[in-house]
FIGUDO-376480 format. One line per field, with one value per residue (C-alpha): z, x negated, y; residue in three letters. Coordinates in pm, 1 decimal, padded with zeros to 6 digits. Each point is the difference from the previous one (the first is absolute). Layout:
BEGIN
c3: [Z;...]
c1: [X;...]
c2: [Y;...]
rest: [ALA;...]
! end
This chain:
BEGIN
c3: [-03041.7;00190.9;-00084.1;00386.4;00365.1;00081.6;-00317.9;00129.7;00330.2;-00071.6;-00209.1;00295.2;00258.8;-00220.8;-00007.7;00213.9;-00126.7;00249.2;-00049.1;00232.2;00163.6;-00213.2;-00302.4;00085.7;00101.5;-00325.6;-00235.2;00253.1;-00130.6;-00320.5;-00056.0;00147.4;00269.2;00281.0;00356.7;00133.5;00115.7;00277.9;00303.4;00056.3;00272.5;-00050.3;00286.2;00009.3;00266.5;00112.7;00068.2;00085.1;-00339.2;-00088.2;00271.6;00030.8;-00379.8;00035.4;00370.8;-00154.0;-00331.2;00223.7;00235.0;-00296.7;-00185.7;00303.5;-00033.9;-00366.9;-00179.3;-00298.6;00029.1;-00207.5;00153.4;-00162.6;00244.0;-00091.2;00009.8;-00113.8;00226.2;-00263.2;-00322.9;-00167.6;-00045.5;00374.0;-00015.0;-00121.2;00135.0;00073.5;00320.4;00005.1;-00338.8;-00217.6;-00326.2;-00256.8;-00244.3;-00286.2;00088.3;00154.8;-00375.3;-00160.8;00168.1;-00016.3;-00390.0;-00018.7;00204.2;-00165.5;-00325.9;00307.0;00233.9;-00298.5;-00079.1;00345.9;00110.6;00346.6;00285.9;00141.4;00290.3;-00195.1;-00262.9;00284.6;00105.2;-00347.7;-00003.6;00346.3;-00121.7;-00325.2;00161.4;00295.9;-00209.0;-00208.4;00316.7;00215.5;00351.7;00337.6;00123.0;-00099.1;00230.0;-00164.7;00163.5;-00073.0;-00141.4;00179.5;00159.2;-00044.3;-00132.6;-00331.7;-00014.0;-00309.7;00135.0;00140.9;-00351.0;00168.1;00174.3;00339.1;00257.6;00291.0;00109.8;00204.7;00117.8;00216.2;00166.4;-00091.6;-00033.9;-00130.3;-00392.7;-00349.7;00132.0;-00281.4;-00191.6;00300.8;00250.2;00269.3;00328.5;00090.1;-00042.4;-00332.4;-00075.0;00161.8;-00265.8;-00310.0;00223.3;00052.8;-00366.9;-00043.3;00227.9;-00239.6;00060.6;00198.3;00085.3;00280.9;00129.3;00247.2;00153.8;00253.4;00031.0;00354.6;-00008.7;00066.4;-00207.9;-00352.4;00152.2;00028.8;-00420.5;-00066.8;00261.7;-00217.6;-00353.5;00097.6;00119.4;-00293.0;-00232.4;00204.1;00067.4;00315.1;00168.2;00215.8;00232.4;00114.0;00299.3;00088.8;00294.6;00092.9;-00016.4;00144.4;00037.7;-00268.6;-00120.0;-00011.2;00138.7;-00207.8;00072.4;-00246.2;00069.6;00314.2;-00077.2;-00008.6;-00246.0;00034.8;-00311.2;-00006.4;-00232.4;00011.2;00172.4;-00215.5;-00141.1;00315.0;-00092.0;-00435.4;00125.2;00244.9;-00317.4;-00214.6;00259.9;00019.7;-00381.8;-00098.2;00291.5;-00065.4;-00429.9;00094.1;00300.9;00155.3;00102.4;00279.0;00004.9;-00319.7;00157.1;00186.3;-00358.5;-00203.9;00262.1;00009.1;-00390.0;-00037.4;-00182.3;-00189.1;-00095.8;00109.8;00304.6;00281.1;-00194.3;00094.0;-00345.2;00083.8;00279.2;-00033.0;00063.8;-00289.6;00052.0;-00174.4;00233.1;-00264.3;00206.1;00385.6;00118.4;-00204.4;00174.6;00368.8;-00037.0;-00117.1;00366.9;00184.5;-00170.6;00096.9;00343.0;00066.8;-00187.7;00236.6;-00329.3;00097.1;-00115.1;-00334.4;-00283.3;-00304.4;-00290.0;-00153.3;-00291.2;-00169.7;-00322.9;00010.3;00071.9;00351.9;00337.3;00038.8;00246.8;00261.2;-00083.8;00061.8;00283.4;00163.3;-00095.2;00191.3;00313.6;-00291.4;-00201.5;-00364.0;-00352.7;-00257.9;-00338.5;-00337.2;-00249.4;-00377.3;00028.9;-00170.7;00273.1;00245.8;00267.8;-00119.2;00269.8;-00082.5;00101.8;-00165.4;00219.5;-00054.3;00166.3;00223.6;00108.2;00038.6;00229.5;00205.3;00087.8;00063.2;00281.4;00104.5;00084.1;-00148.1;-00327.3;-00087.4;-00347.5;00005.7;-00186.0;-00350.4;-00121.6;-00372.4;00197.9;00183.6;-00243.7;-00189.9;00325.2;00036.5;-00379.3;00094.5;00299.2;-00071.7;-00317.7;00172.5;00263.6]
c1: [-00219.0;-00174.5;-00127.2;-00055.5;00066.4;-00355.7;-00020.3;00348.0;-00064.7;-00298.7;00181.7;00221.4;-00198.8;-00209.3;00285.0;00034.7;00189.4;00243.7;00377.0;00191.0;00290.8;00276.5;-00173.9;-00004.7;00354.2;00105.8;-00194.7;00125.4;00369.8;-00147.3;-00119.6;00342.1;-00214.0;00252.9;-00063.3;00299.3;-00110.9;00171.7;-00103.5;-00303.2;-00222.5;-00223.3;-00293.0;-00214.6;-00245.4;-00368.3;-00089.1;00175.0;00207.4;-00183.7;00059.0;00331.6;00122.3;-00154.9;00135.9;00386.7;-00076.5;-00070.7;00306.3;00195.1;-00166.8;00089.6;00377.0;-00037.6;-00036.8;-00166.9;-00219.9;-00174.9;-00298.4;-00171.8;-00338.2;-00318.6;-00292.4;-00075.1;-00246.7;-00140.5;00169.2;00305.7;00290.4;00021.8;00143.2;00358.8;00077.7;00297.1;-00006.5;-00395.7;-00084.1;-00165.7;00113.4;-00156.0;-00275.5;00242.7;00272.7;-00201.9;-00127.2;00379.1;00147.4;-00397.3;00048.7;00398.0;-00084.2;-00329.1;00154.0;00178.2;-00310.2;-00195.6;00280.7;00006.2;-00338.1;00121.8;-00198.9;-00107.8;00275.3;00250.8;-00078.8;00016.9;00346.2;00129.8;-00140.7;00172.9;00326.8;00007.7;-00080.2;00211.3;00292.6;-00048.6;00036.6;00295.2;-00126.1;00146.1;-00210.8;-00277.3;-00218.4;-00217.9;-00316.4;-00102.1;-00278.6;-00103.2;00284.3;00348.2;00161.8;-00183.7;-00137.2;00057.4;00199.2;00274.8;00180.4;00162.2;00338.3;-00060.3;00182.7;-00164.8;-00285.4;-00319.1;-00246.3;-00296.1;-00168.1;-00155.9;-00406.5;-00239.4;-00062.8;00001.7;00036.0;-00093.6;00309.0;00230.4;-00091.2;-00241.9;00259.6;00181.5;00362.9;-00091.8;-00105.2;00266.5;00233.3;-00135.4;00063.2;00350.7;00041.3;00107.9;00324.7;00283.5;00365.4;00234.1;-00258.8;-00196.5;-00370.2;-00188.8;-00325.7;-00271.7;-00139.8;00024.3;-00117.5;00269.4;00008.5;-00031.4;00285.8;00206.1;-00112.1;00140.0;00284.7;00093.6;-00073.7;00228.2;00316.3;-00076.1;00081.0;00233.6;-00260.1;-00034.0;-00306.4;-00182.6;-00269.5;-00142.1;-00202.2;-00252.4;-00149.8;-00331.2;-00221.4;-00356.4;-00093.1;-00064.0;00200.3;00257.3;00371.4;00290.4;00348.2;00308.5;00309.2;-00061.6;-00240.1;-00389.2;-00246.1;-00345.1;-00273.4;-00344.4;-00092.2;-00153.5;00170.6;00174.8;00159.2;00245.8;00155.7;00004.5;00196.0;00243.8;00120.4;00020.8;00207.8;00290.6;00001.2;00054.2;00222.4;00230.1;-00043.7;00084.0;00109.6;-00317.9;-00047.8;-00212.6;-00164.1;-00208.3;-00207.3;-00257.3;-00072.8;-00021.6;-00216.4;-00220.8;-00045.9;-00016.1;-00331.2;-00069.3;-00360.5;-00238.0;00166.8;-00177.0;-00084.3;-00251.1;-00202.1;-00325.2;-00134.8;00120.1;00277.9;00183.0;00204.6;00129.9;00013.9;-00040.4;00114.0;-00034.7;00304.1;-00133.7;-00312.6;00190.2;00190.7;-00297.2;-00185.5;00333.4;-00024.4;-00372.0;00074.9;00264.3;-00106.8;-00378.1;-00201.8;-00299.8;-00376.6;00153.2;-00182.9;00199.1;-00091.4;00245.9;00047.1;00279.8;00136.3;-00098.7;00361.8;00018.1;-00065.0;-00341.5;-00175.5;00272.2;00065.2;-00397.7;00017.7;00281.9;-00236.7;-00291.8;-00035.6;-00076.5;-00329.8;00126.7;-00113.7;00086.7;00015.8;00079.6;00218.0;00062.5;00270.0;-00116.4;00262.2;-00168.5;-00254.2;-00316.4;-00280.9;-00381.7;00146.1;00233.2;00237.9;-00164.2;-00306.4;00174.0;00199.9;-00285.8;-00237.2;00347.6;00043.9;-00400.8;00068.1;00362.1;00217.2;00324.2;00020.3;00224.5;00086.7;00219.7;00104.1;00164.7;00190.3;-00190.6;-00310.1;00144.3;00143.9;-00351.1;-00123.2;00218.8;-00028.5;-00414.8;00085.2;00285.9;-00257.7;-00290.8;00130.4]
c2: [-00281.5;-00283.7;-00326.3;-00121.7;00182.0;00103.8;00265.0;00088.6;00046.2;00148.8;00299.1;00017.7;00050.5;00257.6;00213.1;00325.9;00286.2;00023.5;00200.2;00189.6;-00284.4;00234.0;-00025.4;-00411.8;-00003.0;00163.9;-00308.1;-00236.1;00092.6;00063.9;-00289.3;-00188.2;-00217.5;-00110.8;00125.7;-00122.7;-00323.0;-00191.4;-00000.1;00225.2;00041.5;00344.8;00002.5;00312.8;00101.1;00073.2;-00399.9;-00295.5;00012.6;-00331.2;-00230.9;00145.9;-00108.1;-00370.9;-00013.8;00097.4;-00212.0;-00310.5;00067.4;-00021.5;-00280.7;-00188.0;00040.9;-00121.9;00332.7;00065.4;00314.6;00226.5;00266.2;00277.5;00085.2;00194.2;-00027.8;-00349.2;-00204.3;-00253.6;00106.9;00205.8;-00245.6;-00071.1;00407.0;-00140.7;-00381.0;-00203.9;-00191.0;00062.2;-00146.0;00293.0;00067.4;-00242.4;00135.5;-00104.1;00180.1;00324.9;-00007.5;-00048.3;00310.1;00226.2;-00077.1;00076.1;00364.4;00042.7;00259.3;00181.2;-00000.3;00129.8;00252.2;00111.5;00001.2;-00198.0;-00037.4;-00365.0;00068.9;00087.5;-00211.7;-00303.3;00160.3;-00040.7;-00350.3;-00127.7;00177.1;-00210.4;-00339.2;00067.2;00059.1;-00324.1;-00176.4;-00149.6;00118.7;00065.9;00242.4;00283.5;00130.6;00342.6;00111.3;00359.3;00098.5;00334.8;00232.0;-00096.2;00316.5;-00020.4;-00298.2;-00173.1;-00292.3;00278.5;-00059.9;-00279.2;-00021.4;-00199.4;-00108.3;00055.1;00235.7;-00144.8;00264.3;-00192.4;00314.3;00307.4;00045.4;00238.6;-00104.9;00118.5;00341.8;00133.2;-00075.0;-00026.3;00274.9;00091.6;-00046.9;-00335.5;00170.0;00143.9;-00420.6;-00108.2;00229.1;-00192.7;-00330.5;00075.6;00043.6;-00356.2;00087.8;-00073.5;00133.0;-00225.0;-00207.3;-00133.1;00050.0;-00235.0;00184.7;-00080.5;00317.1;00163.1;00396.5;00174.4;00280.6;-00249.6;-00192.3;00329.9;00062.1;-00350.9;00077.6;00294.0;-00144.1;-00277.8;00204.2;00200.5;-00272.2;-00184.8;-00290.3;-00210.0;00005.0;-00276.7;00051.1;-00306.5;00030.7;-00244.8;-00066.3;00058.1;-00332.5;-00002.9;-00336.3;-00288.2;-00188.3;00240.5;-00091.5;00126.0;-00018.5;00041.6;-00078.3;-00196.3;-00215.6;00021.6;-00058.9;00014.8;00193.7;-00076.7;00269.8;00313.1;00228.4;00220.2;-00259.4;00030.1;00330.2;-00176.8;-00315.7;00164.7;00221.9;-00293.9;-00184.5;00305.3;00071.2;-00374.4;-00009.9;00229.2;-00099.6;-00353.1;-00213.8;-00041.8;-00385.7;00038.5;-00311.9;00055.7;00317.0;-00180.5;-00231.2;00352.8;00151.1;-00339.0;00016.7;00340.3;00113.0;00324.8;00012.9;00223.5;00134.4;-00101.3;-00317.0;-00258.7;-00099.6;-00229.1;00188.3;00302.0;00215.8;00161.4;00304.8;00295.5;00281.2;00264.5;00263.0;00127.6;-00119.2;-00312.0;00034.7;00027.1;-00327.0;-00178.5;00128.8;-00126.7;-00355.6;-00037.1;00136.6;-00275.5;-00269.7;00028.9;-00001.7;00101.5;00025.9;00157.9;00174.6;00195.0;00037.2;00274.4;00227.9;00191.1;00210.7;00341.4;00153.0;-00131.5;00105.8;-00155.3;00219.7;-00031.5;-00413.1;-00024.0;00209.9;-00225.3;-00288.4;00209.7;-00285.9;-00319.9;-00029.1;00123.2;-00049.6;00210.1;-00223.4;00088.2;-00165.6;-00019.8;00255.4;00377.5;00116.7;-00116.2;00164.8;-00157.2;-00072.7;-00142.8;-00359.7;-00231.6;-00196.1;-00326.7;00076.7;00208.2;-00316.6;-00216.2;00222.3;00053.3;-00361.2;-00058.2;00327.4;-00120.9;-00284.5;00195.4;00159.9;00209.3;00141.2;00294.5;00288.5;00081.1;-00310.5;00005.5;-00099.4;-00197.0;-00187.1;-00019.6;-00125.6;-00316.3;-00092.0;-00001.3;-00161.9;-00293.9;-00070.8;-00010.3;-00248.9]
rest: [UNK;UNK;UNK;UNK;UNK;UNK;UNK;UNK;UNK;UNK;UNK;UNK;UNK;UNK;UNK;UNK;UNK;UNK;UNK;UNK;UNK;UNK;UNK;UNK;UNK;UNK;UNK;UNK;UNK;UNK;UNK;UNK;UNK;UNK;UNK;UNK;UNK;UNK;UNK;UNK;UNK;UNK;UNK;UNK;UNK;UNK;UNK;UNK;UNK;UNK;UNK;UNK;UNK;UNK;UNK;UNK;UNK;UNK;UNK;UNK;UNK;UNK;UNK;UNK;UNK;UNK;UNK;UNK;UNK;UNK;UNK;UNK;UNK;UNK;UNK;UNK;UNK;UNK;UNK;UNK;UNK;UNK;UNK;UNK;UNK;UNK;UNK;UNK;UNK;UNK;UNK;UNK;UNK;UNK;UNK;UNK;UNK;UNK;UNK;UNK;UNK;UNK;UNK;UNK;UNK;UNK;UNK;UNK;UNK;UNK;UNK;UNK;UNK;UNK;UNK;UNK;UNK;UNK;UNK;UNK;UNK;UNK;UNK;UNK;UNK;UNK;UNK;UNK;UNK;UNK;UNK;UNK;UNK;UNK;UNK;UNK;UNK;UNK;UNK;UNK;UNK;UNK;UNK;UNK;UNK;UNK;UNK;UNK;UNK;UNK;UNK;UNK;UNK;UNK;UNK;UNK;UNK;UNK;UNK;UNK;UNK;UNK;UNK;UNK;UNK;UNK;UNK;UNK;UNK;UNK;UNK;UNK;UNK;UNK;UNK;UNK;UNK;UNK;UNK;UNK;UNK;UNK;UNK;UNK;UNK;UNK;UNK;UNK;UNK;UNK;UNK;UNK;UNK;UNK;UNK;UNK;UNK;UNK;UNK;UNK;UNK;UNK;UNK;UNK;UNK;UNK;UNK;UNK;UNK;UNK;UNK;UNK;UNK;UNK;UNK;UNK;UNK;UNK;UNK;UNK;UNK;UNK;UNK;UNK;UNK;UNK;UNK;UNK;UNK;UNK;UNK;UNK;UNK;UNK;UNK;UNK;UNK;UNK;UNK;UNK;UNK;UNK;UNK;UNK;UNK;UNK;UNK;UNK;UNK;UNK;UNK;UNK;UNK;UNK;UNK;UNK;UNK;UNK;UNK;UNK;UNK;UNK;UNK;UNK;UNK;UNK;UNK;UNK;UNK;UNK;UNK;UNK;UNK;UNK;UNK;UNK;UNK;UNK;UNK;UNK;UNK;UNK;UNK;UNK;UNK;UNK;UNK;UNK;UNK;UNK;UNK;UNK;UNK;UNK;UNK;UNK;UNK;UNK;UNK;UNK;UNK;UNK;UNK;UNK;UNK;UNK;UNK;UNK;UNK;UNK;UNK;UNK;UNK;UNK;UNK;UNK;UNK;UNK;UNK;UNK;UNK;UNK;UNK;UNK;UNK;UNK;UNK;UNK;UNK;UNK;UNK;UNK;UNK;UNK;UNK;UNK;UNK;UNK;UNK;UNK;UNK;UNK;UNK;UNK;UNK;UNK;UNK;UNK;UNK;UNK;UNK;UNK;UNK;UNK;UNK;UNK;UNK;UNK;UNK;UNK;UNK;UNK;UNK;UNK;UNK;UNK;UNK;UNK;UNK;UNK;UNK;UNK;UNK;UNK;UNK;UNK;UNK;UNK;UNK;UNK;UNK;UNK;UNK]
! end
């Protein structure tokens, strides 16, 4: 038991014996928490799942809707991993339910996800909302959130990542992705190879689900021009964030009836941090993996941003020779970060950052989102 929420999240966050997803579903039941929760939104995919939840949260916020969000990893601390309508979880509360679970975490030996999953499902369930929108952690197939019972399926694309517990090819990937298909139900995808769409194509007739391809139009010049449903709104954000909004726009169109002439005020607000964020003088962004990596180069591209220096570094389970080597044509540090997962270089990232903007106009800070992170918390303070 806890006295305050920094010994409990502390415990948490120390906690990494991981079970197989049966073994989870089984205390799920077990334990009688309620996955049945109305209205669900389960997103899986290589990036984008983000954007994608705070895009559809603030769709629906607009219409009046009271919205709940489980996301991982945390930018600036753990609470903001379950919110309602963007407002974290409070400390006291986070504590309550940490000290209700804490005989069964013990019992169980639970892992910070799943211990987070059994958190979100108990506060969820206390609460009168409309909608639920569930990122994934890793996968989709056995992830730990794929105890719930959703209503609709989003997929964003499929990348090389966590192939280690996932697969080596993109169709074995996109298998574990297409996990979160439930029976009778719907799923809404961006993704355009061919040969995943026929996997999801086959998944989906498989279980009698309806599936959604939503193509999107190339865009090549900033600010980008998007058109739904007749009318044209303009984004002046990176540019992946084209492919994350037109998503949101047909999922919370087809949940909802879509009043079109809240878009352009969501897409004006919309802010997710650390993805292709602009903190001080520096740009923040989280491309922890080479398709990560390849969006980042397309933003830079459009957006002219020239003159730039990166200062990068990652945890030691990615792909960081080929994300350096797609990095090759831009003067690159390699910093180190208090993270024992990390790749540690001889330089830390604050001295990294500050010979970067004596060489360059443009810095940019890229890589896995735990640095980061630790980047804009030195940053925003520091400012």
């Amino acid at each position: 038991m806890f006295d305050n929420v920094v010994d409990a999240v502390t415990y948490i966050e120390a906690k990494r014996t991981k079970r197989t997803f049966l073994d989870f579903k089984r205390l799920i039941k077990k334990y009688n928490f309620k996955t049945n929760l109305k209205n669900v939104i389960h997103i899986a995919g290589t990036n984008g799942k983000g954007s994608t939840t705070v895009l559809m949260r603030d769709l629906l916020m607009k219409h009046g809707y009271k919205v709940g969000t489980f996301t991982s990893p945390y930018i600036i601390n753990h609470n903001e991993r379950i919110s309602v309508n963007g407002q974290s979880i409070s400390d006291q509360k986070l504590l309550q339910i940490i000290n209700d679970l804490y005989e069964m975490i013990e019992k169980e030996n639970l892992s910070m996800f799943e211990i987070d999953v059994c958190i979100m499902l108990t506060y969820f369930n206390e609460l009168d909302l409309d909608y639920h929108i569930i990122e994934c952690g890793i996968g989709g197939l056995t992830d730990k959130t794929n105890v719930i019972d959703s209503q609709v399926a989003v997929i964003t694309n499929i990348g090389y990542d966590h192939q280690f517990m996932l697969g080596n090819t993109l169709l074995e990937i996109a298998k574990h992705k297409a996990g979160i298909i439930k029976a009778h139900k719907v799923l809404f995808t961006t993704e355009n190879d061919q040969e995943i769409l026929t996997l999801f194509k086959n998944t989906c007739q498989s279980k009698n689900s309806d599936l959604y391809v939503i193509d999107v139009p190339v865009q090549e010049s900033y600010p980008y021009h998007i058109v739904f449903k007749n009318h044209e709104y303009i984004l002046k954000q990176a540019s992946y964030q084209v492919n994350n909004l037109m998503l949101a726009l047909y999922v919370i169109d087809y949940m909802i009836d879509l009043n079109v002439d809240v878009i352009q005020d969501v897409i004006d607000d919309f802010f997710w941090p650390c993805r292709f964020e602009k903190a001080g003088d520096i740009y923040l962004d989280g491309a922890h993996n080479i398709n990560g990596i390849q969006a980042l180069l397309k933003t830079l591209n459009e957006q002219q941003i020239d003159d730039v220096g990166i200062v990068f570094s990652a945890l030691n389970d990615k792909d960081v020779t080929e994300m350096l080597e797609l990095l090759n044509d831009y003067d690159i540090i390699l910093a180190s970060f208090d993270d024992d997962r990390s790749c540690q270089n001889n330089i830390n990232f604050q001295d990294a950052i500050t010979l970067m903007k004596e060489k360059h106009e443009n810095v940019v800070v890229t890589g896995s989102l735990h640095f980061v992170s630790a980047v804009r918390k030195y940053v925003l303070s520091a400012s």
